[in-house]
N, C-alpha and C positions, 0 to 999 in steps of 0.2 A: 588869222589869215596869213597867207604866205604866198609865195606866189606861183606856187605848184597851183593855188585854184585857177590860175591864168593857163598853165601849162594843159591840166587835166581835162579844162572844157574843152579845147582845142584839140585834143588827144581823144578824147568822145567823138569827135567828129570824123576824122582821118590819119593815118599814123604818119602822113607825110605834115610832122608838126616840127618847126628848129626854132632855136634860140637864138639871136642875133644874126645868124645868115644861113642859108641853106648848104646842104652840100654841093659840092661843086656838080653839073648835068644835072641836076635835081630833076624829073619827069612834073611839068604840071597835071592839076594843080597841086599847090603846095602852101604851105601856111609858115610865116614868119613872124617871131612877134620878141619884144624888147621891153626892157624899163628903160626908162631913159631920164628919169628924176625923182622928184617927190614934192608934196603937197601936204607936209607935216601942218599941224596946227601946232603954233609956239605959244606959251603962258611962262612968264615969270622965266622969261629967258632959257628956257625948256621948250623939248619935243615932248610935249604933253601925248600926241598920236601923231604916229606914222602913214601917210598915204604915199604909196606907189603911184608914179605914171610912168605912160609907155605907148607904144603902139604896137597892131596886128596888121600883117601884113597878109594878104593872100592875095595867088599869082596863079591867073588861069588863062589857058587858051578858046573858054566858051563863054560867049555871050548866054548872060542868064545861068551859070554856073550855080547851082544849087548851095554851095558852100556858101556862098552870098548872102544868101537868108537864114542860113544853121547858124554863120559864126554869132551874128544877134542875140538869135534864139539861145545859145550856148551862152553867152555870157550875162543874159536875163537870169536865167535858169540859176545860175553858181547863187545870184541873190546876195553876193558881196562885190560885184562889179558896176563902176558907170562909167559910160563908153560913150562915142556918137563917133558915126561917120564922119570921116574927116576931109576925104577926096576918092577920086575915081578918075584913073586915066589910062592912057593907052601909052603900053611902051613900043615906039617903034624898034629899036634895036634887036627885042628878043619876041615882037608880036605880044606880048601879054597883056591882057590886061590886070591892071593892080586897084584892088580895093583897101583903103587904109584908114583902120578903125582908132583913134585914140583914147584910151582909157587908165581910170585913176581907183585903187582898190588900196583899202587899208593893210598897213605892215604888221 
């Protein structure tokens, strides 16, 4: 596993898919997503396995945005991710609202 399968399902879904931050005017919606540590299991002073974590970010201007229920279904499907909703909020600044999935997948 690697973490193209993070990239790939996301990429199944819409090509408006980036790594650590969108382009600049990006057009919602649009999908963000990060590692942002790991969840290794240690033995004997060793990384006996590597887990990745991270979040997914997606940024839309529609209540009830269909991406909302795919990205789930998308990272069900891979069959090497676990995920859970993490929050949901409204950005005033840019109107968006942001759905933010957190999830941990072996390295």
């Amino acid at each position: 596993m690697s973490l193209d399968t993070i990239k790939n399902a996301l990429l199944g879904l819409t090509s408006r898919v980036y790594h650590y931050a969108a382009e600049p005017n990006a057009n919602p919606p649009y999908i963000v997503w990060q590692e942002d540590g790991a969840n290794d299991l240690e033995a004997g002073n060793r990384h006996i396995e590597r887990a990745y974590t991270g979040t997914i970010d997606l940024y839309t201007l529609e209540d009830g945005d269909l991406l909302m229920e795919s990205v789930p279904q998308a990272l069900d499907q891979s069959g090497e991710i676990a995920w859970y909703l993490n929050s949901v909020q409204y950005e005033e600044d840019t109107e968006l609202i942001h759905y933010e999935w957190a999830w941990e997948t072996y390295g």
